[in-house]
N, C-alpha and C positions, 0 to 999 in steps of 0.2 A: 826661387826659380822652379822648385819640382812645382811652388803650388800652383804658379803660372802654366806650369806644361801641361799638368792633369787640370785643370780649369779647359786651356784649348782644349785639349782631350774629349769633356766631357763634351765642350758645346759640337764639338765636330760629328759626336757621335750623334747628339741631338739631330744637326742637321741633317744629317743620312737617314734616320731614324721617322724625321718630319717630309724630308723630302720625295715627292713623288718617284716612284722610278723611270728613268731614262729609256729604260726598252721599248723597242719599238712592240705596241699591242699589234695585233694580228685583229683583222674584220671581225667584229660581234654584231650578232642579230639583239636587235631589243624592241622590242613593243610597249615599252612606258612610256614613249616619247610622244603617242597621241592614244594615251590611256583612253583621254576624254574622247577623240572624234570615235573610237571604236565604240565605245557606249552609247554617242549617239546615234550612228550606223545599226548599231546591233538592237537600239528602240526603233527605227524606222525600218527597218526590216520587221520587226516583231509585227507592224502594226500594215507593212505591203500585204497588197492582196497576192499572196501566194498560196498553190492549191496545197490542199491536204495531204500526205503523203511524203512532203520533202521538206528540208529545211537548209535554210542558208546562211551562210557565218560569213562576214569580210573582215578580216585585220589587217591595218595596216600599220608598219614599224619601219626602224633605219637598220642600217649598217654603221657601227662607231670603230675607232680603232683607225687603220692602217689600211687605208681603202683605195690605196694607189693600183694597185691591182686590177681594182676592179673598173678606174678611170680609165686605165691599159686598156683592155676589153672591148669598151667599144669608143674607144680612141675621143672620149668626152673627160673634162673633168665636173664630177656630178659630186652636187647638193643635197645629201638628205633633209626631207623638210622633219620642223616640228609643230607643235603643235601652238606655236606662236606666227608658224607663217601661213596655219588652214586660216580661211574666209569661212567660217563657219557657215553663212545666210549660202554659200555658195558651194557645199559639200553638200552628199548624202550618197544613197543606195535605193536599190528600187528593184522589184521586180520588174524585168524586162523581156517579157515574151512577146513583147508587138514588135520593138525592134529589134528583136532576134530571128523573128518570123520574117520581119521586112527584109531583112537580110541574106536570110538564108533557106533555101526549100529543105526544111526537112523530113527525114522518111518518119522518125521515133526524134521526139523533142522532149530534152529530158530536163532543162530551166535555163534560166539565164539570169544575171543579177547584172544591174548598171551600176556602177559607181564612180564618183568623180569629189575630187578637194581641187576647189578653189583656193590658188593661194593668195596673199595680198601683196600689192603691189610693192615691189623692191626686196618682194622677201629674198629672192632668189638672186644670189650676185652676176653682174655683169657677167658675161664668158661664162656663167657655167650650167649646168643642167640640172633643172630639179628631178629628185627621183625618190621614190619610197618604194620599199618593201612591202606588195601583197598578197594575202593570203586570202583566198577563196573555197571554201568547203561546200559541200552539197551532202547533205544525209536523206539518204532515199531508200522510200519501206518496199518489200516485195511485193507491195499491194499497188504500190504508184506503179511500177516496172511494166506493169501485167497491164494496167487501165490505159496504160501510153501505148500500147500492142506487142509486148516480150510476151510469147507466150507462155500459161501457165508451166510450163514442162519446159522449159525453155532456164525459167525463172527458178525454178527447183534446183533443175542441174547446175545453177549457177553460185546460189544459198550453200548447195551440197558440194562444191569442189572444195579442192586445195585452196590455200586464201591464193597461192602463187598463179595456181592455175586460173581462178577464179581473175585473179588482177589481171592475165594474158587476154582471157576472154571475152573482158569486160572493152579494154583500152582495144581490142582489134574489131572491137564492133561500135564504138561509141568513142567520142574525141571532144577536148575542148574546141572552140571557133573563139578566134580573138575579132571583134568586128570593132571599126577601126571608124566609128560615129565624128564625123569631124573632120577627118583629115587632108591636107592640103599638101602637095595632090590626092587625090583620092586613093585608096587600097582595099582591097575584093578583102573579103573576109578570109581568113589564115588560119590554117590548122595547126591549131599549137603542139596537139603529141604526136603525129604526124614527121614535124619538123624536128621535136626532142628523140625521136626514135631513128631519125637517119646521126646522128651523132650518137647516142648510146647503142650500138646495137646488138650488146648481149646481154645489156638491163636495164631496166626503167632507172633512172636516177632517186634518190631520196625527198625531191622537190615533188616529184609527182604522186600521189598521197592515194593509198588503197586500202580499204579496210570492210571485212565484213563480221557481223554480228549475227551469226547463226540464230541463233536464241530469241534477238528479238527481231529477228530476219530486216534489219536495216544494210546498207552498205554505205559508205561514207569514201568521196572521192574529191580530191584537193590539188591544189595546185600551187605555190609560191614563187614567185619572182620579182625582179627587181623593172619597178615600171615606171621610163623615164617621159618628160615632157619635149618631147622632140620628132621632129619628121627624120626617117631614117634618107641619109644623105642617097644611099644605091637601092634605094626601094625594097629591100629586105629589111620587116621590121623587128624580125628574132635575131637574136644573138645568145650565143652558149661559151661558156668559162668553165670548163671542166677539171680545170686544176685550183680553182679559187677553193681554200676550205672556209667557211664561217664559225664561227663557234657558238653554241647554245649552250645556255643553264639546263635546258630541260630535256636535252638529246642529246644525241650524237652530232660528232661533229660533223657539218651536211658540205659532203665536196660536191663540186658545180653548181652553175649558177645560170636562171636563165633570165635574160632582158629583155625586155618589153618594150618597141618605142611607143607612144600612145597615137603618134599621127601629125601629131599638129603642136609646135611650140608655140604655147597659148596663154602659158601661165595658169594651167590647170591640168589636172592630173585627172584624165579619164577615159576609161575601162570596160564599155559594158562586155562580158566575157559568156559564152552561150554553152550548153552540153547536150549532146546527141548525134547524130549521123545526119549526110544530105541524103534526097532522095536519090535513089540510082536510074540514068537512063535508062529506057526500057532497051531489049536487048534487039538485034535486028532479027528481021522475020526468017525462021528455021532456026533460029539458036536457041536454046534450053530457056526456056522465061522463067516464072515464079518470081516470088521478092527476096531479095538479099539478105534481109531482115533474117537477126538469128541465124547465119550461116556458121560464123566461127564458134557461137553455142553450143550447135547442133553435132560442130564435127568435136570438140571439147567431149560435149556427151556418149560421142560414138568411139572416142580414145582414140581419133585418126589425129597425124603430128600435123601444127599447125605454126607460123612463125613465135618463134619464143624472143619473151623482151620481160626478164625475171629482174624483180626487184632485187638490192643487193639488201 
């Protein structure tokens, strides 16, 4: 009898031992899951005619775990793809300054990158929404800033701020544009930190990415979110989840979260995402004229207070 009890014993402890655990995981970001499209993305980039002076990264990855949350959110239950459901001949990336230009008048055009994965057909279950996780980076010399019209002195004060200051001055003169190539019904082009900044308003959130490099005078500015294949149903194609945490291996854990509809459920996930200011109407006759251009620079330089929106 004992040998029988320590026999069960042993295999019970086996199965606990072997068994995965029962807890519920909490949402994890991961980018293995289309190792390969990133690689090709990041050859076809290498090889776009993009000018000198900047450079541009796209990653795209999922959300795994426990992602009812974020179904909640925008009242979808969403699909992340892998990389068994991209259409390869039907993905890529591209410099896109013609359709960003088509798009939009701008005063200072700072790049744009298209990017779109075809998925294959059936990848995406009935009822639910495909979506993936992306990540778009821009690394930009103080040599492009200056050739795009930031003036030299403009461009100094801005190399030489606080990085915090610096992230204020940048994001209140220069914004993402999401243009929305495709979509049925149509949608004007959207200002994505614009839109992030009336929900944060006493700090940029962790998805919006600012970084300056003194030294080899670059700046490096990014953005991540979660971008679904769908036409938003009430014509607002942003969405924000400020209490979702995700969790990362290589960060901190990033609370909120911002969605993206792309326009058009198409069975393709696509993106093209623009950076810079529109032009400003001229002002009516008797009002103060000059260009806007470098306004909140200028007062940054001058140490006059100007809306604060501080990374936490």
């Amino acid at each position: 009898m004992r040998r029988l009890q320590l026999f069960i014993t042993v295999v019970f402890l086996l199965f606990v031992f072997a068994t995965p655990s029962f807890a519920v995981a909490g949402p994890t970001y991961d980018e293995d899951n289309l190792a390969l499209i990133n690689a090709a993305v990041s050859n076809e980039l290498a090889s776009a005619d993009i000018p000198a002076g900047i450079e541009v990264n796209v990653e795209f990855g999922e959300i795994t775990g426990y992602i009812t949350s974020l179904d909640a959110a925008v009242g979808k239950e969403l699909q992340f793809v892998n990389q068994l459901d991209i259409d390869s001949e039907k993905s890529g990336a591209k410099w896109a300054e013609e359709e960003a230009e088509e798009a939009i008048t701008f005063e200072t055009f700072l790049g744009a990158a298209g990017f779109y994965l075809g998925l294959n057909d059936g990848a995406v279950a009935d009822g639910k929404t495909g979506a993936v996780v992306t990540t778009l980076e821009m690394t930009l010399t103080k040599a492009f800033l200056v050739e795009q019209g930031v003036s030299q002195a403009e461009a100094d004060a801005l190399f030489a701020a606080d990085p915090v200051d610096a992230q204020i001055t940048f994001f209140d003169e220069f914004t993402y544009f999401k243009i929305f190539d495709g979509a049925d019904p149509a949608i004007d082009p959207k200002d994505i930190v614009e839109f992030v900044k009336s929900e944060y308003t006493d700090a940029l959130p962790g998805f919006i990415e600012f970084e300056v490099d003194s030294a080899a005078e670059t700046l490096t500015v990014g953005i991540r979110y979660v971008l679904l294949d769908e036409a938003p149903e009430d014509g607002e194609p942003f969405v924000i989840d400020k209490d979702i945490v995700i969790s990362e291996e290589s960060e901190q854990d990033a609370q909120g979260v911002l969605f993206i509809y792309d326009g058009n459920k198409n069975n393709e996930l696509r993106d093209p995402v623009s950076l810079g200011n529109e032009a400003v109407t001229p002002p009516p006759s008797g009002s103060s004229g000059g260009c806007s251009t470098g306004l909140p620079l200028m007062l940054a330089l001058l140490g006059l207070p100007i809306i604060l929106y501080r990374k936490k």
